[in-house]
C-alpha positions as CSV (number, residue, x, y, z in Angstrom):
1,X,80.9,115.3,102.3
2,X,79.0,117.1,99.9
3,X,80.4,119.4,97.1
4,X,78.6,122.5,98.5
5,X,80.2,122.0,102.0
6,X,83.5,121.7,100.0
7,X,83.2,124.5,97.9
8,X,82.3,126.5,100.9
9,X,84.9,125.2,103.1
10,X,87.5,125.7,100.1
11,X,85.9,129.1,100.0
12,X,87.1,130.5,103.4
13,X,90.2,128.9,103.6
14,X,91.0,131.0,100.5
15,X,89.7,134.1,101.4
16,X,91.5,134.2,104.8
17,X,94.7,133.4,103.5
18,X,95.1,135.7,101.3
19,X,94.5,138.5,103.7
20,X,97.0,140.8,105.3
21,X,95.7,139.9,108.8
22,X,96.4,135.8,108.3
23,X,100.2,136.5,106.8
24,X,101.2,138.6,109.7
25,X,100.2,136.2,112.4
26,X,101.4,133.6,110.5
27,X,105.1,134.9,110.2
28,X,104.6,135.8,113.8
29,X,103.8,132.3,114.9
30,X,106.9,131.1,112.5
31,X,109.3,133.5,114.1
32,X,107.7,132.4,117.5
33,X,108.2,128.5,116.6
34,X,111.2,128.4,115.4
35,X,112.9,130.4,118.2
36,X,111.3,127.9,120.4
37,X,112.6,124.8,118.0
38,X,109.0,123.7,117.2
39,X,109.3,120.8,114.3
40,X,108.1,122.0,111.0
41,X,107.6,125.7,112.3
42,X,106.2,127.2,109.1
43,X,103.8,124.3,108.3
44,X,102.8,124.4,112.2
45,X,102.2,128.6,112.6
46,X,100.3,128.0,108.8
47,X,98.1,126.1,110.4
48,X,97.6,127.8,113.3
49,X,96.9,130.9,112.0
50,X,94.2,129.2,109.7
51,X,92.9,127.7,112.6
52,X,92.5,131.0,114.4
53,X,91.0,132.8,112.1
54,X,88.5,130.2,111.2
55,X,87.4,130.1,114.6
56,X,87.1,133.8,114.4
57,X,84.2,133.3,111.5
58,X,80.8,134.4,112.2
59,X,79.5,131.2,110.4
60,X,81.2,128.0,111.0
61,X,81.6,125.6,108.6
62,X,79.6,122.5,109.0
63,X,81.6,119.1,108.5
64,X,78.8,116.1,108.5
65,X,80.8,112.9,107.7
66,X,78.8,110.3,105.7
């Protein structure tokens, strides 16, 4: 991968979680996952709560494997 696609990957991950919107549904899904005994609860509603939000973005990010 290419730095660019990194640094602009690295980018949005950062600015969506630091926001107020990604922590709430993040301790939302936590709370939801581990009443519901989901394995690793916080590491699983962390990343789905990055997921959601990056599918949310109005510009993708590009992944080309080499």
């Amino acid at each position: 991968m290419h730095s660019d696609t990194w640094r602009e990957m690295v980018s949005k991950v950062s600015t969506i979680c630091v926001t107020g919107q990604f922590k709430r549904l993040q301790s939302e899904l936590e709370d939801l996952y581990l009443r519901a005994g989901v394995p690793q609860p916080a590491v699983q509603a962390y990343r789905d709560a990055l997921m959601s939000l990056l599918a949310d973005e109005d510009e993708p990010i590009s992944i080309q494997l080499q």
